[in-house]
Backbone as JSON, one array per atom type, in Angstrom:
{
  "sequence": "XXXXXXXXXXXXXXXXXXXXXXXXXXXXXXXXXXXXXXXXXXXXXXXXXXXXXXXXXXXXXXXXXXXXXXXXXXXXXXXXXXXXXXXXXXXXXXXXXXXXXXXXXXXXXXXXXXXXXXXXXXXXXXXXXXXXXXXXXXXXXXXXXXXXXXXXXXXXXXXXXXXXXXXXXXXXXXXXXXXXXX",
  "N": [[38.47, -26.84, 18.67], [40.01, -24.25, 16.94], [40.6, -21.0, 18.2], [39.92, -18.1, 16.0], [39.78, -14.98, 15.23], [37.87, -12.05, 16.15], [38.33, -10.62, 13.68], [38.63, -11.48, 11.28], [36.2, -12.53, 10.63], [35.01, -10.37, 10.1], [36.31, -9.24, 7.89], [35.76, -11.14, 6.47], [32.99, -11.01, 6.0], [32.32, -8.0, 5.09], [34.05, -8.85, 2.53], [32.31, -11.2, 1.75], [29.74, -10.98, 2.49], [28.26, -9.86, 0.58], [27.3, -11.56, -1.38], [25.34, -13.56, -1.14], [22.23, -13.91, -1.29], [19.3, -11.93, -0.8], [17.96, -11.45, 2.37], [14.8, -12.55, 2.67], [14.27, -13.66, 0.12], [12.19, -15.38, -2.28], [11.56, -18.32, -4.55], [9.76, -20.02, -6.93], [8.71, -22.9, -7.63], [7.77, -25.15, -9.36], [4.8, -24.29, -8.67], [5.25, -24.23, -6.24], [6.15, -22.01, -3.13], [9.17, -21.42, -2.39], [11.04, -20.77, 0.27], [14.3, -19.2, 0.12], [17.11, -19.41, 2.24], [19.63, -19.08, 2.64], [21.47, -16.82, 2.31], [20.45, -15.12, 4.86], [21.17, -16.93, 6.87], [23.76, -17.46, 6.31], [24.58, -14.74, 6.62], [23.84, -14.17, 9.35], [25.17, -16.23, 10.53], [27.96, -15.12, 10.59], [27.85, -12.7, 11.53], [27.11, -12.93, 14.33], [29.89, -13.33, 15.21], [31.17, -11.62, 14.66], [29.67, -8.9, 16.34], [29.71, -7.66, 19.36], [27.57, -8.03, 21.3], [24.97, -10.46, 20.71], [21.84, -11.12, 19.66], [19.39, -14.29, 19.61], [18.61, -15.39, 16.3], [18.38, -13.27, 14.5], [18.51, -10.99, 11.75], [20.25, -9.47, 9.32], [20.69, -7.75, 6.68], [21.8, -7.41, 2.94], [24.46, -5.57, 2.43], [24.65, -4.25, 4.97], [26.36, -1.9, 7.26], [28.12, -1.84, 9.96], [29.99, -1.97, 13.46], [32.0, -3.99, 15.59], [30.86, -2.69, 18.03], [28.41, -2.64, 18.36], [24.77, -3.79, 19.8], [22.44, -5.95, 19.44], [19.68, -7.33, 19.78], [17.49, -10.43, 20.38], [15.66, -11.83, 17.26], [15.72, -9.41, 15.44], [16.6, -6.92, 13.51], [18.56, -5.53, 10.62], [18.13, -3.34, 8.26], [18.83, -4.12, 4.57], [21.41, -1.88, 3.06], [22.07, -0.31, 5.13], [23.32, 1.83, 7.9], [24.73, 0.99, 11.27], [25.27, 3.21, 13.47], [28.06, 3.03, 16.21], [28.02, 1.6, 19.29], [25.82, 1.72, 19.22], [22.36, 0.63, 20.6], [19.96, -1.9, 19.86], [17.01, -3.31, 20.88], [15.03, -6.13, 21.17], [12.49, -7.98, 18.75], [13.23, -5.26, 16.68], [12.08, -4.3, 13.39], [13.67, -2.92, 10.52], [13.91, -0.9, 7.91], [15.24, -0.52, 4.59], [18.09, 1.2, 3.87], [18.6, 2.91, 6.7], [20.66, 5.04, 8.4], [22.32, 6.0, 11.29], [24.01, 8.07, 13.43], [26.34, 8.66, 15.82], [27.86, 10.3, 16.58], [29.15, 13.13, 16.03], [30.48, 16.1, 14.43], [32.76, 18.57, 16.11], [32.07, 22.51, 16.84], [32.29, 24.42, 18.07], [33.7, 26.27, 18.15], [34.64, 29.75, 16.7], [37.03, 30.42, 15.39], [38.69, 28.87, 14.35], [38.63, 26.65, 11.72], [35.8, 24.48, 11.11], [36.28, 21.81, 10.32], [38.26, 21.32, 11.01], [37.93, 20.87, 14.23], [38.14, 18.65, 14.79], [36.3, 15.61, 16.39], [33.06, 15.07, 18.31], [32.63, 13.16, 21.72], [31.44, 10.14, 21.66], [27.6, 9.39, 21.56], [25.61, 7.26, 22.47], [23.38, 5.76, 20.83], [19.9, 4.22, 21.23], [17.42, 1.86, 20.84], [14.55, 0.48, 21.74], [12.9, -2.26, 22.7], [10.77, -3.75, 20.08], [10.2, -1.86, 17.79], [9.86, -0.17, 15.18], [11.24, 0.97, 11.97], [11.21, 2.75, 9.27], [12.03, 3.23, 6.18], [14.38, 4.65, 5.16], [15.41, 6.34, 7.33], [16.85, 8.56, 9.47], [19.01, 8.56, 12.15], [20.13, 10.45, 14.75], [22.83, 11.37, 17.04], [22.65, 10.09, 20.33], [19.95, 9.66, 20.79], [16.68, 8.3, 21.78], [14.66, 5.67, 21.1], [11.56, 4.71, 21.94], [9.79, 1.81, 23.1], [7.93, -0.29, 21.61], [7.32, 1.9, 19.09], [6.96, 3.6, 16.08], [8.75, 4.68, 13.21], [8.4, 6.78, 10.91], [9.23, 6.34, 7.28], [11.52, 8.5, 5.5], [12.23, 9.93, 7.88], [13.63, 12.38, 10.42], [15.4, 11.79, 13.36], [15.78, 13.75, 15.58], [15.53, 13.83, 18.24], [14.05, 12.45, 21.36], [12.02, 9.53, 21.26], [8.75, 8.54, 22.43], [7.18, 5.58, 24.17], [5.41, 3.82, 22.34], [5.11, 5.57, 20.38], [3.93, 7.23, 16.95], [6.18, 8.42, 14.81], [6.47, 10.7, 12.24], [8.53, 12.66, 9.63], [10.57, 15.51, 9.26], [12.22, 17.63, 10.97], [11.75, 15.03, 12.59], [7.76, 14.07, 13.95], [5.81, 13.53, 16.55], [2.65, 11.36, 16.25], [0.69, 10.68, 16.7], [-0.42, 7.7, 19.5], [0.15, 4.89, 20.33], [-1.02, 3.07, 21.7], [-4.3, 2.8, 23.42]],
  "CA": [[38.54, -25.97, 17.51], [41.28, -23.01, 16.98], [40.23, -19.41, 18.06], [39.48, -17.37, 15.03], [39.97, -13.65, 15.9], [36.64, -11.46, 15.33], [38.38, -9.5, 12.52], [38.62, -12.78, 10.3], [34.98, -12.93, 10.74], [34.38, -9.12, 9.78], [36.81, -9.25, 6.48], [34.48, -12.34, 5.33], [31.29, -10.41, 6.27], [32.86, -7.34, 3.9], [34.08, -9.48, 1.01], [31.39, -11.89, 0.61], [27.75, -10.85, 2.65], [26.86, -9.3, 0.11], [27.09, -12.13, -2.72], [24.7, -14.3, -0.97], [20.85, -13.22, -1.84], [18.62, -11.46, 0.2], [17.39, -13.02, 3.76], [13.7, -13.01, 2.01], [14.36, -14.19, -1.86], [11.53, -16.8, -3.07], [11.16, -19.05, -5.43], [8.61, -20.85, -7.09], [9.12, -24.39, -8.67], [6.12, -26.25, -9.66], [3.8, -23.62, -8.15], [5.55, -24.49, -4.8], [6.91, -20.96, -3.05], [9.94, -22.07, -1.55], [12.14, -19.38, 1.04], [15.81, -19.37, 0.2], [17.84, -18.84, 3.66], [21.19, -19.14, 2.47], [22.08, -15.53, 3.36], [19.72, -15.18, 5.99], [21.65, -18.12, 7.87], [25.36, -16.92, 6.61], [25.18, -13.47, 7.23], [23.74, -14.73, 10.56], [26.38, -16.73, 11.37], [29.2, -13.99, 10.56], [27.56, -11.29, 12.36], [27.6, -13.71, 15.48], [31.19, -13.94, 15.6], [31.18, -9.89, 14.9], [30.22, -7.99, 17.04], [29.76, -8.48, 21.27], [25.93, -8.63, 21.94], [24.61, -10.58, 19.12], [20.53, -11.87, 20.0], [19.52, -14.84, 18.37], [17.68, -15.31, 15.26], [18.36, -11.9, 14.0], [18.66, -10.92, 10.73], [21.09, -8.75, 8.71], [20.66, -7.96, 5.15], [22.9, -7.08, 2.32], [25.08, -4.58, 2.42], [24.61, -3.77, 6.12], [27.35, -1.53, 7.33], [28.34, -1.7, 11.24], [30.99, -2.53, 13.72], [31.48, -4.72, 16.74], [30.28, -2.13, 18.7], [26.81, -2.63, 19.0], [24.48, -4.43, 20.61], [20.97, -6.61, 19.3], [18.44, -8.11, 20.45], [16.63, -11.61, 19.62], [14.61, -11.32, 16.13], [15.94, -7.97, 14.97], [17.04, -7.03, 11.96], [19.35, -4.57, 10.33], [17.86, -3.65, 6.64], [19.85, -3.5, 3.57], [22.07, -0.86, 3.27], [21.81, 0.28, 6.4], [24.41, 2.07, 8.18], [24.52, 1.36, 12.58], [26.51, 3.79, 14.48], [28.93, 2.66, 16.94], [27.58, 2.21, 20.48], [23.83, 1.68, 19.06], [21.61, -0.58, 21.23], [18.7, -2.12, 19.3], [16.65, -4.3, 21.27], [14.02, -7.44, 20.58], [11.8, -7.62, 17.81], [13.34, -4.52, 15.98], [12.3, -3.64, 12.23], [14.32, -1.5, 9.91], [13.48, -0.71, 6.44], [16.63, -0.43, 3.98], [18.86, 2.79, 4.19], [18.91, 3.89, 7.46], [21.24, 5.88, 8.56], [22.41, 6.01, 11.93], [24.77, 8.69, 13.69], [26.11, 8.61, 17.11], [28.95, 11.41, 17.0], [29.11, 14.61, 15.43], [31.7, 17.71, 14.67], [32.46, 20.14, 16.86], [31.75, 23.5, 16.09], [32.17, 25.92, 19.32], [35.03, 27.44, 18.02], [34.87, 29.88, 15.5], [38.17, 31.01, 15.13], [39.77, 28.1, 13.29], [37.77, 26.17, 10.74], [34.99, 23.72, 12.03], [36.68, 20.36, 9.67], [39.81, 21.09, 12.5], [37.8, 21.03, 15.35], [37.28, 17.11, 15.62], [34.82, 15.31, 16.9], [32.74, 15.13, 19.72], [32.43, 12.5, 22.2], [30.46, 9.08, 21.3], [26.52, 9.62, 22.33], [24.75, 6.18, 22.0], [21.57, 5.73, 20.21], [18.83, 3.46, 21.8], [16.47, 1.8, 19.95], [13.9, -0.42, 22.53], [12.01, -3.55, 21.86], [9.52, -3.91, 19.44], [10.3, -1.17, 16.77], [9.49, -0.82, 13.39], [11.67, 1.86, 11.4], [11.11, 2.55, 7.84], [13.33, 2.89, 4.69], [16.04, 6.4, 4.68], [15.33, 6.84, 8.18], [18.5, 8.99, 9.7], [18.67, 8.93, 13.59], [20.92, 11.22, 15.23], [23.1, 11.11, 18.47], [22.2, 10.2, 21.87], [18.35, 9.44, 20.66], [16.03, 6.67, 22.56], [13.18, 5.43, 20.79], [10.7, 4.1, 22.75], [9.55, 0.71, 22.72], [6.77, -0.32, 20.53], [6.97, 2.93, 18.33], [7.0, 3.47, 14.39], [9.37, 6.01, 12.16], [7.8, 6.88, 9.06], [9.84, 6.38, 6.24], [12.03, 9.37, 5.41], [11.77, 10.8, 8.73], [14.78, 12.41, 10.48], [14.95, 11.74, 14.88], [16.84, 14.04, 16.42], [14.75, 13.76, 19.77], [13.82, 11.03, 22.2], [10.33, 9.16, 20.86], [8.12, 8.22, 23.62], [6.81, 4.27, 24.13], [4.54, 3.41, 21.16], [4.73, 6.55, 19.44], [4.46, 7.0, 15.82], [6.47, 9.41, 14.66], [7.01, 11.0, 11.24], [8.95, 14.17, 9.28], [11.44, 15.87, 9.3], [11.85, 16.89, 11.92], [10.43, 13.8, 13.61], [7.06, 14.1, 15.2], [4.63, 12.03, 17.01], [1.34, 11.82, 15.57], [-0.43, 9.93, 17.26], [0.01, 6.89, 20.41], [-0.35, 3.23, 19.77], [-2.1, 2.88, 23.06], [-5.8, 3.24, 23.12]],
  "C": [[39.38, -24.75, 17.84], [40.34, -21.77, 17.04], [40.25, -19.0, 16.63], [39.14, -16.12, 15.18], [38.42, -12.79, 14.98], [37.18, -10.94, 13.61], [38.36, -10.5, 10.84], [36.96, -12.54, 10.22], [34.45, -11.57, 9.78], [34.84, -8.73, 8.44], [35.79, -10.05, 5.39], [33.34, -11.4, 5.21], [31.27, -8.98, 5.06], [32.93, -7.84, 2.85], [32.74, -10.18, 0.46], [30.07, -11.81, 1.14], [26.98, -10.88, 1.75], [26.48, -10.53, -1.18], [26.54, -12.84, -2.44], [23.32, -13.52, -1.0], [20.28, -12.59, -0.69], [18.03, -12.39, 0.76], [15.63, -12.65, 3.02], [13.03, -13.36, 0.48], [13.08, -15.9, -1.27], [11.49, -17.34, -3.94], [10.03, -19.5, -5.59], [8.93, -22.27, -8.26], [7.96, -24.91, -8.67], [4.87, -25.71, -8.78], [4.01, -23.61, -6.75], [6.72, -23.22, -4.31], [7.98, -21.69, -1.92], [11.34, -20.64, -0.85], [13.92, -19.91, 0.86], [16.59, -18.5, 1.25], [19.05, -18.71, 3.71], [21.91, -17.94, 2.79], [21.78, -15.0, 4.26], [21.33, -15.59, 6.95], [23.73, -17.42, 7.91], [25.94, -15.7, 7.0], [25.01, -13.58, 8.83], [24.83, -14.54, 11.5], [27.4, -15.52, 11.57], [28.74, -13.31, 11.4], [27.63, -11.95, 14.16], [29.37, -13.85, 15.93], [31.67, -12.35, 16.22], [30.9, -8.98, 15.93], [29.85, -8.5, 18.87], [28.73, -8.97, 22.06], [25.48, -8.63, 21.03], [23.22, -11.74, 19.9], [20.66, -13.32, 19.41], [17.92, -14.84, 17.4], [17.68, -13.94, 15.0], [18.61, -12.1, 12.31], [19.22, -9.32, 10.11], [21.24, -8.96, 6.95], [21.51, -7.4, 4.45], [23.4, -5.8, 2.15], [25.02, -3.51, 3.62], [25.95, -3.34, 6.73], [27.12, -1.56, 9.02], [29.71, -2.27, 11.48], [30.7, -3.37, 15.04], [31.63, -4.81, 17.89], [29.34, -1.66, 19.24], [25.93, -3.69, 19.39], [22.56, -4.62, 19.83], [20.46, -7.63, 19.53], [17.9, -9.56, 19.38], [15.44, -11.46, 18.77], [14.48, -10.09, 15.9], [16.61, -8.08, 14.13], [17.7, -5.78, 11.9], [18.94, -4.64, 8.7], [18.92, -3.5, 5.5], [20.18, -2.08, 3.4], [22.01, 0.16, 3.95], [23.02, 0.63, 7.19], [24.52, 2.16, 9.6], [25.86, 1.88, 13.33], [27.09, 2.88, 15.54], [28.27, 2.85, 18.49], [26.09, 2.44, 20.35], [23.8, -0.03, 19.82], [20.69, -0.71, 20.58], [18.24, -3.15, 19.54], [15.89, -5.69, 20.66], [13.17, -7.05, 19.68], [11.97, -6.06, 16.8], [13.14, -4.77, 14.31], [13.1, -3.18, 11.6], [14.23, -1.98, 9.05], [15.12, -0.71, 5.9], [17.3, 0.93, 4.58], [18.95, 3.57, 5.03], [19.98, 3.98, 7.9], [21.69, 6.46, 10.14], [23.42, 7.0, 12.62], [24.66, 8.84, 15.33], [27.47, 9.01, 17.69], [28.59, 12.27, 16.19], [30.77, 15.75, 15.38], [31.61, 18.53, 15.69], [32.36, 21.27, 15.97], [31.62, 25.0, 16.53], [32.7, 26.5, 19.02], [34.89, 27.95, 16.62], [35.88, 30.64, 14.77], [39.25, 29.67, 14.44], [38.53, 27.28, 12.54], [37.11, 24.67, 11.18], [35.92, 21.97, 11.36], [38.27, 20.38, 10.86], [39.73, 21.39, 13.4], [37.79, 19.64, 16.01], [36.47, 17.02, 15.91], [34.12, 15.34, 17.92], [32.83, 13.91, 20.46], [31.29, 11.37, 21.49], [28.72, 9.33, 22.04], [25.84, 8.1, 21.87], [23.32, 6.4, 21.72], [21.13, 4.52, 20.73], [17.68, 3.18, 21.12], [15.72, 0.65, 20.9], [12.85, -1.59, 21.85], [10.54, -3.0, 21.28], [9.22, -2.75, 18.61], [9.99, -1.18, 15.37], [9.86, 0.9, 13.32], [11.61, 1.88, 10.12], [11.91, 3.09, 7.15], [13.81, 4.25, 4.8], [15.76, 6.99, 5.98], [16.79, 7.14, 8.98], [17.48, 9.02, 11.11], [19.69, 9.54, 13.88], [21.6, 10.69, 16.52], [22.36, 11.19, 19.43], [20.39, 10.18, 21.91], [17.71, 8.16, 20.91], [14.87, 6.18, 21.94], [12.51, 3.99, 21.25], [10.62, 2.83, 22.32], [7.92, 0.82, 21.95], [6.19, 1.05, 19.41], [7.02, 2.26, 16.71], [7.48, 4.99, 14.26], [9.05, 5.95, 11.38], [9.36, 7.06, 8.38], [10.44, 8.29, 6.12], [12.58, 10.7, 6.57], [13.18, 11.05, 9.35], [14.73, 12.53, 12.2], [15.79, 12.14, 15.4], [16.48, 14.17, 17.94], [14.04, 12.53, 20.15], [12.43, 11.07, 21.29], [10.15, 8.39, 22.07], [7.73, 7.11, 23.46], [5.62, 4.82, 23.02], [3.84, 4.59, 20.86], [4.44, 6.04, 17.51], [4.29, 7.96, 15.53], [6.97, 9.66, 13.35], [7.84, 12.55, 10.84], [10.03, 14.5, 9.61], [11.55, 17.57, 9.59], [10.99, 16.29, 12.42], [9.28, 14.48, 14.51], [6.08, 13.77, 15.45], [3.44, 12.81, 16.36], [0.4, 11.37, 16.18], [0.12, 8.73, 18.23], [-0.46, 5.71, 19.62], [-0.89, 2.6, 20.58], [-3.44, 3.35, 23.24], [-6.14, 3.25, 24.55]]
}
């Protein structure tokens, strides 16, 4: 079979991800609930070709924005309209709710003698996200932030600081509330 250059792969994944249904649409026919995988399986595939460390059995839902510059784990997910910085790691069993929001550069801003939009940017800081996560829906993470393994982000919450193993952390600013270890 003929090479097929990633970027072929990443134009398709643009034009048509999103016109295949969500990876958990059901039906019901004759009282029988039946799972339709058809975008499950094709966004799948595409995102496999995409970017460089691709788990398997992951899942990527519609209108997931990234490039293929990051790196996930086996049975992780990326929620709808979800946006993953460049240089994000997100290990095994990861979560994510719709709309998060990922950032993993920033403006400069040391200088205040010419205007901060013509200072550029800073350096790339990778974000870290460890196995066995669960992030919820408009969650923004910031640069260079690690969250622990087995934690939880409340919904709306904003992480500009490391979270510790099986925290769960909400607010804005993020902050632990409690351990998941007894």
């Amino acid at each position: 079979m003929k090479f097929i250059p990633k970027k072929i792969y990443s134009v398709l994944y643009r034009l048509t991800g999103w016109i295949f249904p969500d990876s958990y649409l059901y039906i019901t026919i004759f009282n029988i609930k039946i799972h339709v995988k058809l975008g499950l399986y094709y966004r799948r595939f595409l995102v496999k070709h995409i970017i460089n460390n691709c788990g398997n059995k992951i899942n990527i839902e519609r209108f997931a924005k990234f490039n293929k510059n990051i790196t996930i784990g086996d049975y992780s997910g990326i929620g709808k309209k979800c946006s993953v910085a460049p240089f994000t790691k997100i290990g095994k069993h990861v979560m994510m709710g719709p709309e998060v929001i990922m950032y993993s550069r920033n403006h400069k801003i040391d200088r205040t003698d010419i205007p901060m939009a013509d200072q550029g940017f800073m350096d790339f800081n990778p974000i870290t996200i460890e196995d066995d996560v669960w992030i919820g829906r408009r969650v923004i993470i910031l640069p260079g932030v690690t969250i622990g393994k087995g934690s939880v982000i409340g919904a709306g919450s904003v992480v500009a600081k490391n979270i510790p193993p099986y925290s769960v952390a909400v607010g804005n600013p993020v902050k632990v509330i409690r351990n998941r270890k007894k």
